[in-house]
C-alpha positions as CSV (number, residue, x, y, z in Angstrom):
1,X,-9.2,15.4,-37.9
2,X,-8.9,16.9,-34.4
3,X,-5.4,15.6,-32.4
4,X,-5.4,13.2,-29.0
5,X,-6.5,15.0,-26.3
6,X,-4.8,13.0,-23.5
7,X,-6.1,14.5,-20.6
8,X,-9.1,13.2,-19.0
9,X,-12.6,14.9,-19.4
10,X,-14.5,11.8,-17.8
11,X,-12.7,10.2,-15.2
12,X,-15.2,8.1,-14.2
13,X,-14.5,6.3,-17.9
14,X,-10.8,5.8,-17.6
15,X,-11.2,4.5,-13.7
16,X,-13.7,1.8,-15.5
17,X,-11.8,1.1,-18.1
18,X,-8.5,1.2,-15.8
19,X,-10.2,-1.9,-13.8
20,X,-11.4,-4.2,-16.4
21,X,-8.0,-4.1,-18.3
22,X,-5.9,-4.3,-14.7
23,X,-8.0,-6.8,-13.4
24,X,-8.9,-9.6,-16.4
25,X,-6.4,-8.3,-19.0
26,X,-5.7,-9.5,-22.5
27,X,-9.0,-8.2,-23.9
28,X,-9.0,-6.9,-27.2
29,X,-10.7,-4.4,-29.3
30,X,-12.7,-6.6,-30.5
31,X,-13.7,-7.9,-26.9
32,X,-14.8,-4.2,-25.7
33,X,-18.2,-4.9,-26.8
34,X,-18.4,-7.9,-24.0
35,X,-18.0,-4.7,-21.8
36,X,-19.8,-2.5,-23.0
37,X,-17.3,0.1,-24.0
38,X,-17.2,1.3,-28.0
39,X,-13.9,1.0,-29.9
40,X,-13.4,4.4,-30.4
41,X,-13.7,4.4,-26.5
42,X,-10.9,1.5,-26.2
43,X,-8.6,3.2,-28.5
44,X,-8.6,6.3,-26.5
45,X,-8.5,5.0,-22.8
46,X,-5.7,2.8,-23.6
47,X,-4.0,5.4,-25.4
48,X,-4.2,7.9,-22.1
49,X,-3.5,4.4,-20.1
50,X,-0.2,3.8,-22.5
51,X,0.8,7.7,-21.7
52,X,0.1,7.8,-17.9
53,X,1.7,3.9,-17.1
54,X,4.9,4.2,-19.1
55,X,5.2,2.3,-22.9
56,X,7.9,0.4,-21.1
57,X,7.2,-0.1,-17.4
58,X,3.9,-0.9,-16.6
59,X,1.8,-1.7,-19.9
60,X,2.1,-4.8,-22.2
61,X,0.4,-6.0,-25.3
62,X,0.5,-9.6,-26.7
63,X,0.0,-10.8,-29.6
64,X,-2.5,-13.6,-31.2
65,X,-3.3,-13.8,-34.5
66,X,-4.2,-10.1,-35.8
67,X,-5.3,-9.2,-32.2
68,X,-3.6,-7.1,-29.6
69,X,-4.1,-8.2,-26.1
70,X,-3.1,-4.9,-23.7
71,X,-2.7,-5.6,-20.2
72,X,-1.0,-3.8,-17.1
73,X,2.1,-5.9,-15.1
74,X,3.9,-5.8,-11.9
75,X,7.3,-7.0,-11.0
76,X,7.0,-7.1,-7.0
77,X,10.9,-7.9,-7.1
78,X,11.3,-4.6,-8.9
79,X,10.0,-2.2,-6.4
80,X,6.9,-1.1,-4.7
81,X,5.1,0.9,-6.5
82,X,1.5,0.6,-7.3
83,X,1.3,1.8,-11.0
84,X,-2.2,2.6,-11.5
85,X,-1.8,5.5,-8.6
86,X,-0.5,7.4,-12.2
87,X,-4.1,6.5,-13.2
88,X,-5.4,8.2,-10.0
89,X,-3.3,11.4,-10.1
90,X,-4.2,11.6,-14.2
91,X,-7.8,12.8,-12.8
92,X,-6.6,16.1,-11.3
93,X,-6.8,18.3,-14.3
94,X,-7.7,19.2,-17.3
95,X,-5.7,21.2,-19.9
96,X,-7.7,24.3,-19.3
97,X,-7.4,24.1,-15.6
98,X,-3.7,23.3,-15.8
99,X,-3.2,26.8,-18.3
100,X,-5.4,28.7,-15.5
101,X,-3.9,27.3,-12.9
102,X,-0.4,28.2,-13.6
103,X,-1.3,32.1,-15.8
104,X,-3.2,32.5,-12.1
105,X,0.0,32.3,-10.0
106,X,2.0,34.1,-12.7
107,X,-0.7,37.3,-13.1
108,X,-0.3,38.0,-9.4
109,X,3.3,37.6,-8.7
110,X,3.6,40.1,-11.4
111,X,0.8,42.6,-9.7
112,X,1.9,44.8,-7.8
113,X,1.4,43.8,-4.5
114,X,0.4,40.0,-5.6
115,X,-3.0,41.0,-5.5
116,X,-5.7,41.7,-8.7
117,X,-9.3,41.5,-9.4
118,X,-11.4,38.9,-10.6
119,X,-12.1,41.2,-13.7
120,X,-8.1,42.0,-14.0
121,X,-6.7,38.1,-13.9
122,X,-9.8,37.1,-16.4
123,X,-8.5,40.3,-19.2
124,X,-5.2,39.2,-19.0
125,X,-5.5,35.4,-19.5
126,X,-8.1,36.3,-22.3
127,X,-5.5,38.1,-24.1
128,X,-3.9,34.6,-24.7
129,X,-5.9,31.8,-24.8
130,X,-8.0,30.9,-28.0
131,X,-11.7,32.6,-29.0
132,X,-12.7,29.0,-28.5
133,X,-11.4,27.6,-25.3
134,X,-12.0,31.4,-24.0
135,X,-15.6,31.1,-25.0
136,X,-15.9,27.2,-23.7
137,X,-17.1,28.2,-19.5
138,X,-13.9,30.2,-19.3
139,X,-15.3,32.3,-16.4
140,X,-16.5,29.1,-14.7
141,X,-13.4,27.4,-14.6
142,X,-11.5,30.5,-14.0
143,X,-13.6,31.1,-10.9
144,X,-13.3,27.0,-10.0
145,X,-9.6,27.3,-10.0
146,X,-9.2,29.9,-7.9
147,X,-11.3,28.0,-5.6
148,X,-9.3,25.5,-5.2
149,X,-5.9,27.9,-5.1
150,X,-7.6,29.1,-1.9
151,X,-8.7,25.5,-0.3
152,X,-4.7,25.3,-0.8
153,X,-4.1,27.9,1.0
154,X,-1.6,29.2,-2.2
155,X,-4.3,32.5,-2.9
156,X,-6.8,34.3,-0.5
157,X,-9.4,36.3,-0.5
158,X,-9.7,39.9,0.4
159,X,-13.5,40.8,1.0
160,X,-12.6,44.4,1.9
161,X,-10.6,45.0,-1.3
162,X,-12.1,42.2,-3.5
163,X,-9.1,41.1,-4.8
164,X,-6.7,38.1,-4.8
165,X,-3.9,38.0,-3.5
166,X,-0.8,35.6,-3.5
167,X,-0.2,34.0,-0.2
168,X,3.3,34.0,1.2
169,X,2.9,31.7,3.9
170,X,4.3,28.3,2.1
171,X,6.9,27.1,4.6
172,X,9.2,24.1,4.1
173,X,8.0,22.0,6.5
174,X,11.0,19.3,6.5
175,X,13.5,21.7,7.2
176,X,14.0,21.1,10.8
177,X,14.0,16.9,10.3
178,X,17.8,16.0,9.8
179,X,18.6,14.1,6.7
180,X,18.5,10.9,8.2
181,X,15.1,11.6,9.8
182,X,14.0,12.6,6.4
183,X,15.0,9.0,5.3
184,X,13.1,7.0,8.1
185,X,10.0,8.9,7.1
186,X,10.2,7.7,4.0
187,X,11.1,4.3,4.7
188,X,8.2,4.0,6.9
189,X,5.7,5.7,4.0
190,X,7.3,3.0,1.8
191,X,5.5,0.8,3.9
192,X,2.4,2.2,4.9
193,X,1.3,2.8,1.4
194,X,1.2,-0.3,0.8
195,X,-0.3,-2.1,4.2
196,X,-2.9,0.7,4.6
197,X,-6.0,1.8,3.3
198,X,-7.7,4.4,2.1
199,X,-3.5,5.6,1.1
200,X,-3.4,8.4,-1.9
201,X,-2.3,10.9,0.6
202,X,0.5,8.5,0.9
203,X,1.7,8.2,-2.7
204,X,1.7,12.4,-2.9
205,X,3.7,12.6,0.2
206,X,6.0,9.6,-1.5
207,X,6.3,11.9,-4.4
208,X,7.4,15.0,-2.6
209,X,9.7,12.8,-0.5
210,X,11.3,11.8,-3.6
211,X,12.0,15.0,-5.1
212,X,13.2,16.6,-1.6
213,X,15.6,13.6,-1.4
214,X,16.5,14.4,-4.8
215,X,17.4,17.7,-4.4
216,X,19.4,16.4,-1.6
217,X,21.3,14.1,-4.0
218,X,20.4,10.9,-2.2
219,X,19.7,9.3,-5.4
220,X,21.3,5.9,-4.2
221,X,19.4,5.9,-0.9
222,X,16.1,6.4,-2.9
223,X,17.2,3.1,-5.1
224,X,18.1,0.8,-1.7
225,X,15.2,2.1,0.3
226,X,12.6,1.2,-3.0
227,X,14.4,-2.6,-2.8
228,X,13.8,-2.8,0.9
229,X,10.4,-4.0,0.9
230,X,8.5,-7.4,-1.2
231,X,4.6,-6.7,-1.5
232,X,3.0,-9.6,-3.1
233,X,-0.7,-10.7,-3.3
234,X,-0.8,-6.6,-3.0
235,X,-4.6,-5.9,-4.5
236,X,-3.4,-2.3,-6.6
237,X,-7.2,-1.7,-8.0
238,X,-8.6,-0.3,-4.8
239,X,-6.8,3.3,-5.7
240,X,-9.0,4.1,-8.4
241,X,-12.4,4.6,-6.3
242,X,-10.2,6.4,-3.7
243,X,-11.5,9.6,-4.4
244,X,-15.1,8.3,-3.8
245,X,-14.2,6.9,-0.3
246,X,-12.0,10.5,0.4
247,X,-15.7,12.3,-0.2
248,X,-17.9,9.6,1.5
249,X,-15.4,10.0,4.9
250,X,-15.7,13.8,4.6
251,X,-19.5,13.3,4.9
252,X,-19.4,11.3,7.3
253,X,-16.7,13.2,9.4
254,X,-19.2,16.4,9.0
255,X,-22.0,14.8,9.5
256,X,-23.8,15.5,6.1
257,X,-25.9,13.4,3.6
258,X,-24.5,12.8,0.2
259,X,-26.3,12.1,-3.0
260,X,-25.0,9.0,-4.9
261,X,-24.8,8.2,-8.5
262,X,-24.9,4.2,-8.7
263,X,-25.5,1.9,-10.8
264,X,-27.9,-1.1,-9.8
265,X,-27.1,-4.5,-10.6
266,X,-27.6,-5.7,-13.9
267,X,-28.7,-2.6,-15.0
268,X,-27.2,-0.2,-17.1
269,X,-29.0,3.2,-16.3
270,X,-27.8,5.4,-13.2
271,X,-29.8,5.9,-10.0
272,X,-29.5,8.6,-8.1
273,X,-30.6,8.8,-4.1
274,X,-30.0,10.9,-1.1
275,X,-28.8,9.0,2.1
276,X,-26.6,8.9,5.1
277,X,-23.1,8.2,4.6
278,X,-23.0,5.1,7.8
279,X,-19.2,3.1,7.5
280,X,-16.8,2.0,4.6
281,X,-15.9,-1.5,4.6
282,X,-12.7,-2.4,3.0
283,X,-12.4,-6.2,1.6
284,X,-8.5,-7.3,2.0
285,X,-8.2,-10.1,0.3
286,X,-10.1,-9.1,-2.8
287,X,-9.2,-5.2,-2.8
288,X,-12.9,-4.1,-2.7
289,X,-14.9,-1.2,-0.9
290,X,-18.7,-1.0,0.0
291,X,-20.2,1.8,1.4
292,X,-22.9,1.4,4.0
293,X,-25.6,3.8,3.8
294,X,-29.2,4.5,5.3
295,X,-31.6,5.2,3.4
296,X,-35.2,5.8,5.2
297,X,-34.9,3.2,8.1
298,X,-33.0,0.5,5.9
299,X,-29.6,0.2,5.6
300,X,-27.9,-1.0,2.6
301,X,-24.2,-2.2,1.0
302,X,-23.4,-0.2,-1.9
303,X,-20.1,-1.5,-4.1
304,X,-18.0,1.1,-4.9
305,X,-17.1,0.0,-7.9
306,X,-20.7,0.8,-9.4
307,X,-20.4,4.0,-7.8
308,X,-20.1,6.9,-10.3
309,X,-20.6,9.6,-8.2
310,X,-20.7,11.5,-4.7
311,X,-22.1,15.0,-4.1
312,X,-21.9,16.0,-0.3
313,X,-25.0,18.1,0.6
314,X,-25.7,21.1,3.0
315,X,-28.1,18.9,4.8
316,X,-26.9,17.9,8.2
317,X,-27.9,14.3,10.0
318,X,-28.2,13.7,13.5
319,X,-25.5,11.1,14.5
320,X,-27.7,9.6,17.1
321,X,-29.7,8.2,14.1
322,X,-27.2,5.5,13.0
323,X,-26.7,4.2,16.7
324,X,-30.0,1.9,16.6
325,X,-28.1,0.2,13.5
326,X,-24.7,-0.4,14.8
327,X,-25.3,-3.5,16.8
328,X,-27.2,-4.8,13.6
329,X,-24.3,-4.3,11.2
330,X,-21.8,-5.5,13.4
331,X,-23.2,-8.9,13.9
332,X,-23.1,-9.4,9.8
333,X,-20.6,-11.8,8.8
334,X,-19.7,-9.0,5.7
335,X,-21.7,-6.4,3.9
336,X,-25.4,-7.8,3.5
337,X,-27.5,-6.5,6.0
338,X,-31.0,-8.1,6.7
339,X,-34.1,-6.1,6.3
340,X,-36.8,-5.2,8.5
341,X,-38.7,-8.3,7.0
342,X,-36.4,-11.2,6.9
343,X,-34.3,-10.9,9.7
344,X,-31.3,-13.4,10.4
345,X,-31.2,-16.2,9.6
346,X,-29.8,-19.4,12.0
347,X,-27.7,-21.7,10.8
348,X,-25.4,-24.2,12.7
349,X,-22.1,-26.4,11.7
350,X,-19.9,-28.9,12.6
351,X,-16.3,-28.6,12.3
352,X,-14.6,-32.2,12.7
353,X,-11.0,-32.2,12.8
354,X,-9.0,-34.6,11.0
355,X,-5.9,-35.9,13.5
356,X,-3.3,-34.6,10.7
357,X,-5.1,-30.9,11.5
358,X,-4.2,-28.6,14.3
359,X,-8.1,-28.5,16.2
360,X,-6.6,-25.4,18.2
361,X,-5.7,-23.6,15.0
362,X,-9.4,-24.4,13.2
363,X,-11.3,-23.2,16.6
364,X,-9.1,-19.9,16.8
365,X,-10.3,-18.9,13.4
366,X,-13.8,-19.7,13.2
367,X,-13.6,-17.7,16.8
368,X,-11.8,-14.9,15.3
369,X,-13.8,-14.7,12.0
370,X,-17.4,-15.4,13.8
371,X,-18.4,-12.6,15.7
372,X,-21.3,-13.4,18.2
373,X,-21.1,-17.3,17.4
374,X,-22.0,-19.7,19.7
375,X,-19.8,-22.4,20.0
376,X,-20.5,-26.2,21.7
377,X,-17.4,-28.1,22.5
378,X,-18.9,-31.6,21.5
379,X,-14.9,-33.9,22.2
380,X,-11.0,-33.3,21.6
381,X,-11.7,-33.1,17.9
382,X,-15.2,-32.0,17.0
383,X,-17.6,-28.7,18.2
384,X,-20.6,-27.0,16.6
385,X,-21.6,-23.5,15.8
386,X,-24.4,-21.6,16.1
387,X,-24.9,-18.4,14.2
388,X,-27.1,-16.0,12.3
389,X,-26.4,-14.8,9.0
390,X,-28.1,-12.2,6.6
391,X,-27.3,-13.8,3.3
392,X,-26.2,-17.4,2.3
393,X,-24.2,-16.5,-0.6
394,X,-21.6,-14.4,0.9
395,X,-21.2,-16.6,3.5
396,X,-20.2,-20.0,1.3
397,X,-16.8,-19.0,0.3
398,X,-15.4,-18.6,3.9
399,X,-17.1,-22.0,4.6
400,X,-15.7,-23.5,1.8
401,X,-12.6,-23.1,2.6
402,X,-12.7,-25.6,5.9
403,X,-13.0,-28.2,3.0
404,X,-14.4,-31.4,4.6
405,X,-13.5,-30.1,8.3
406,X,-16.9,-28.6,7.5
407,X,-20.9,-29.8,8.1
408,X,-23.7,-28.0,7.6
409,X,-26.4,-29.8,9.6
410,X,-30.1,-29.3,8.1
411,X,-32.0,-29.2,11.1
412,X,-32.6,-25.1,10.2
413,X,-34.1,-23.8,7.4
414,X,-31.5,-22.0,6.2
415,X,-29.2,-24.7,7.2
416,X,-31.4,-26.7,4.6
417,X,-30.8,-24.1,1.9
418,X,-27.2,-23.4,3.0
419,X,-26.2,-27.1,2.4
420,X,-28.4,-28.1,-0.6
421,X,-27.0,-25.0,-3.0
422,X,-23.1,-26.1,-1.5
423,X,-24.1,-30.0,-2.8
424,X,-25.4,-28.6,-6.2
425,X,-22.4,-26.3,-6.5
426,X,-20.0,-29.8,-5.8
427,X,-21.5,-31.5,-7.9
428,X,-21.9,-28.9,-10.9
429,X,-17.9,-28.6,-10.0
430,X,-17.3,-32.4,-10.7
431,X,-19.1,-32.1,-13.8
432,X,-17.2,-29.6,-15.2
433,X,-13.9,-31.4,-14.4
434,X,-15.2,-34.7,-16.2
435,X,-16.5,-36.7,-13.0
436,X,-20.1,-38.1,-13.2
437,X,-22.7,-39.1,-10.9
């Protein structure tokens, strides 16, 4: 029986396993199949999730009956990190890329002159690998990695010569900070990883920080500085699809299409489609992304999360194109946009404050949350809204929680529709809970 391989083949399986046991938890084995993910499957990604979170720090498993329960925990009195960026960093390499990458750097500080030919780098690393991972796309990957040496700037190119050569350009760029410089830079990363999004670049500058600081033997201000900050109600989840939103902004930023892997809802099999990358929407409270794409002359909200993919094509777009759709998407309450068809739909409410409630504080809100709303002061306590929205169901949870300082009058049709589902929901609500009609 072959050994665990703990490094990560097929990211894209660890990311969704990652989520499901970060975000419900105390699932076990025998609860995969509710997911769709095979045993086999859940023994290996929480074995990798075990090895990349720490046995003792981040993971937990408890007990009922015969069944293991895994789940991931936070102590936000502890410190500040967010543990699944370990899941995120996991995805960089694979054990053949990692053996490449560091025989690469080795062949050519040895050459003379740092330099060596594609040819002279692939003979010597094939003297010690194995027949088999040799044989397994060795020349791809080898080729891959030094790819990505030279987006690093660590190895170049020279056409002329067609060799590689070392670079000796690396140049330690904190040395002119002062120590204490040093520290306030970290302090204020401390807090910027976790108040701002998209952040991985962050966590690697964090990292480097840490061991600079380290070197520096400023091991107690590392400890202080990491108890300097509480971060609760902190969504963590958001870092795995990351690398997705990284791609979908370099698109965008180039102006070039992308082709997107995705996953339709309730529906197992992968689509694939080529759009224009339009605007990222990041959900706060919930720790979501959406990607807003144009496809043809619609626009849709694609969930991130049921995103398996991004390739970023030669194809250019012409900027101009998404300008007609700006105005459109900004007046959406969140990510559903209307099509061509349908249109918005008007709606309109009354807010009555109770005397025990602040009306100032309730108008500022539904002013500061409503973009474009229309709003009739009707006395001291009591005004009414008019506004459009693209799709009823997104919009119920913000109006839910007015509680009774809410009314949705029926004198729209989507008013109508609006406040007959909200009744039903109450009243299936009740139900549950043991009251009867």
């Amino acid at each position: 029986m072959s050994g665990f391989n703990p490094f990560v083949n097929d990211f894209n399986k660890l990311r969704n396993f990652t989520r499901t046991v970060y975000l419900y938890g105390c699932y076990s084995r025998e609860d995969a199949e509710n997911f769709n993910i095979a045993k086999r499957t859940f023994d290996d990604e929480l074995r990798r999730i075990r090895i990349f979170l720490g046995e003792d720090q981040y993971f937990s498993a408890e007990k009922e009956g015969k069944k293991s329960l895994p789940c991931i925990v936070e102590n936000f009195f502890r410190d500040v990190e967010n543990p699944l960026i370990n899941i995120y960093f996991s995805k960089t390499s694979t054990a053949l890329q990692t053996t490449l990458f560091f025989m690469i750097l080795q062949i050519l500080n040895l050459s003379e002159n740092k330099k060596a030919t594609f040819t002279q780098i692939s003979n010597e690393i094939s003297q010690v690998l194995d027949e088999d991972v040799a044989d397994a796309g060795f020349e791809s990957s080898l080729k891959r990695v030094l790819k990505q040496l030279q987006n690093l700037g660590i190895v170049k190119y020279l056409k002329n010569e067609k060799v590689y050569m070392l670079c000796s350009q690396i140049k330690d760029v904190l040395k002119d900070f002062s120590i204490d410089e040093i520290k306030d830079i970290y302090i204020s990363i401390l807090f910027f990883i976790n108040t701002n999004v998209p952040n991985v670049p962050g966590w690697y500058l964090k990292e480097s920080l840490e061991k600079y600081l380290l070197e520096l033997g400023e091991e107690e201000f590392l400890k202080d500085a990491n108890r300097l900050f509480w971060f609760t109600y902190v969504p963590h989840h958001y870092i795995l699809e990351e690398e997705l939103v990284w791609k979908f902004l370099e698109a965008a930023s180039n102006n070039k299409k992308i082709k997107v892997w995705y996953y339709p809802r309730q529906k197992r099999h992968l689509s694939d489609f080529s759009c224009i990358p339009v605007r990222i929407i990041y959900d706060v409270k919930l720790g979501r992304w959406y990607f807003m794409v144009l496809r043809g002359e619609d626009l849709s909200a694609l969930p991130v999360w049921r995103t398996e993919k991004i390739e970023i094509l030669q194809e250019d777009f012409d900027p101009q194109k998404i300008t007609p759709f700006v105005k459109k998407i900004e007046k959406c309450f969140f990510v559903s946009v209307p099509n061509n068809k349908k249109g918005f739909k008007k709606i309109r409410i009354m807010f009555k404050c109770p005397p025990d409630s602040p009306y100032n504080f309730v108008l500022a809100r539904v002013k500061r949350e409503l973009k474009n709303a229309r709003i009739t002061k009707i006395d001291e306590r009591t005004f009414e809204v008019e506004y459009e929205i693209s799709n009823i169901k997104e919009f119920k949870g913000w109006l839910r929680s007015f509680g009774e300082r809410a009314v949705v009058l029926d004198d729209t049709e989507a008013g109508r529709e609006l406040k007959t589902e909200m009744i039903n929901e109450w009243k299936e609500i009740l139900r549950n809970y043991g009251d009867f009609y």
